[in-house]
MARDO-435003 format. One record per residue (C-alpha): x, y, z; residue in three letters. Coordinates in steps of 0.05 Angstrom, whole numbers, plus 5000, padded with zeros to 4 digits. Each point is the difference from the previous one (the first is absolute). Layout:
N
+------+-------+------+-----+
! east ! north !   up !   r !
+------+-------+------+-----+
!    X !     Y !    Z ! ALA !
...
+------+-------+------+-----+
//
This chain:
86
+------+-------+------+-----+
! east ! north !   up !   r !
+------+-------+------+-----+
! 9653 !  7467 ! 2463 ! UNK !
! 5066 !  4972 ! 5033 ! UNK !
! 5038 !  5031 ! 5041 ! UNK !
! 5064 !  4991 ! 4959 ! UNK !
! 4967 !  5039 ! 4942 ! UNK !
! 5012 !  5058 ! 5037 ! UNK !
! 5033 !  5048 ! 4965 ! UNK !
! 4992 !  4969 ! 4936 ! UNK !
! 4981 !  5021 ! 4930 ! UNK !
! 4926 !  4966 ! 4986 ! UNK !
! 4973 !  5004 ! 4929 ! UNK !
! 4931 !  4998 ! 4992 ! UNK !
! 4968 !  5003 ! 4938 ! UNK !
! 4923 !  4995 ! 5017 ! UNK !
! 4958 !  5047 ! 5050 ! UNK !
! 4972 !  4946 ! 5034 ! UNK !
! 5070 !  4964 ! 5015 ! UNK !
! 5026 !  5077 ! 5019 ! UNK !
! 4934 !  4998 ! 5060 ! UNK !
! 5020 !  4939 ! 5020 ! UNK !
! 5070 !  5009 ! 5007 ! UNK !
! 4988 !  5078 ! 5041 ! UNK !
! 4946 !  4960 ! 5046 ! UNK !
! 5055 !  4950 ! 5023 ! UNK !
! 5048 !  5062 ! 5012 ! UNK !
! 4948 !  5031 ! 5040 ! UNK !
! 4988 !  4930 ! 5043 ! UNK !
! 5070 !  5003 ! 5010 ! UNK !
! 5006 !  5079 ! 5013 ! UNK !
! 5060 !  5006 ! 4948 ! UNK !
! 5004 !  5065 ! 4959 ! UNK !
! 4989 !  4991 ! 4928 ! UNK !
! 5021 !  5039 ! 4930 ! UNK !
! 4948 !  4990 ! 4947 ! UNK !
! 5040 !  5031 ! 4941 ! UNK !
! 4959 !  5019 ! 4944 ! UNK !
! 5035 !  4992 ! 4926 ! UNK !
! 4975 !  5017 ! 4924 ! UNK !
! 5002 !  4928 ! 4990 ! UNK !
! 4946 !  4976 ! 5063 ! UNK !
! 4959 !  5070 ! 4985 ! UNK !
! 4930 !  4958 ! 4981 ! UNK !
! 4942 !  5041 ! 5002 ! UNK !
! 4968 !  4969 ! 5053 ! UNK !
! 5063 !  5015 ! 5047 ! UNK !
! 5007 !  5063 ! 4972 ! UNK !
! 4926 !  5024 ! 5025 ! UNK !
! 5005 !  4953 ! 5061 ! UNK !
! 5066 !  5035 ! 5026 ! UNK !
! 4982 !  5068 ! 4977 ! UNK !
! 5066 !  5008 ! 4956 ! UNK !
! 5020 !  5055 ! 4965 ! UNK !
! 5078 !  4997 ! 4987 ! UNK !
! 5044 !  4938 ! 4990 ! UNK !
! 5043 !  4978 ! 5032 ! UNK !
! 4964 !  4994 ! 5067 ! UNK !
! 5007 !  4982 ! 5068 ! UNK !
! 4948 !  4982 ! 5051 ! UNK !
! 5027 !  4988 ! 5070 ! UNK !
! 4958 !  4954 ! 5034 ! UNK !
! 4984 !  4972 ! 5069 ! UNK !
! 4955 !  4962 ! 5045 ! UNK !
! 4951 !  5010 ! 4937 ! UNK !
! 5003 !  5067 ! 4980 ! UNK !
! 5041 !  5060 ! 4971 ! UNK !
! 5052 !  5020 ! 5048 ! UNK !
! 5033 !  5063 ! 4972 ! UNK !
! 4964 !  5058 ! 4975 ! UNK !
! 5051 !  5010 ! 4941 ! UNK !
! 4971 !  4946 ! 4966 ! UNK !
! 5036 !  5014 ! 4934 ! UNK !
! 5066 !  4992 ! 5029 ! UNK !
! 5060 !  5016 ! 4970 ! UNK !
! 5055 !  4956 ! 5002 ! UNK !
! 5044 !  5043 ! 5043 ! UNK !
! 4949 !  5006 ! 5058 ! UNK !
! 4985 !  4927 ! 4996 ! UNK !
! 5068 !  4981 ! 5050 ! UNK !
! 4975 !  5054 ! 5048 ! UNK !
! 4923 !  4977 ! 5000 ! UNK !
! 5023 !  4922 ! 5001 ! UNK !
! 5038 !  5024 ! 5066 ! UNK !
! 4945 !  5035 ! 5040 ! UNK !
! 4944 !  4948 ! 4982 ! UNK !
! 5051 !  4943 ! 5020 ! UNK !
! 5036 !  5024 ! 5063 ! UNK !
+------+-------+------+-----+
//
């Protein structure tokens, strides 16, 4: 992943292409925001994630879940972006 995508909006529309892209943001120790929508809710994700309301937002870093709150809601998502950043 370069370091000018930082910050940027990454669509992914395949499970494998989502692992590779959150094991380069792990080499690279950048936080990332796996948003989960009705329209990337395959089954396979679905049971692989463990989710059970869309939308859905998985904080990530250096390869795993960084935020308890794991079903974020959009409001809390500036403050956890902050503490998992600073």
């Amino acid at each position: 992943m370069d370091a000018s995508l930082q910050g940027q909006v990454i669509h992914v529309a395949f499970a494998k292409d989502l692992k590779i892209k959150l094991n380069a943001a792990a080499k690279m120790s950048l936080l990332a925001i796996v948003y989960f929508t009705a329209t990337w809710s395959a089954r396979a994700a679905a049971a692989e994630w463990q989710i059970a309301s869309i939308p859905s937002f998985y904080p990530w870093k250096d390869g795993r879940v960084v935020d308890e709150e794991i079903q974020m809601r959009m409001n809390s998502l500036d403050k956890m972006i902050l503490e998992h950043t600073a």
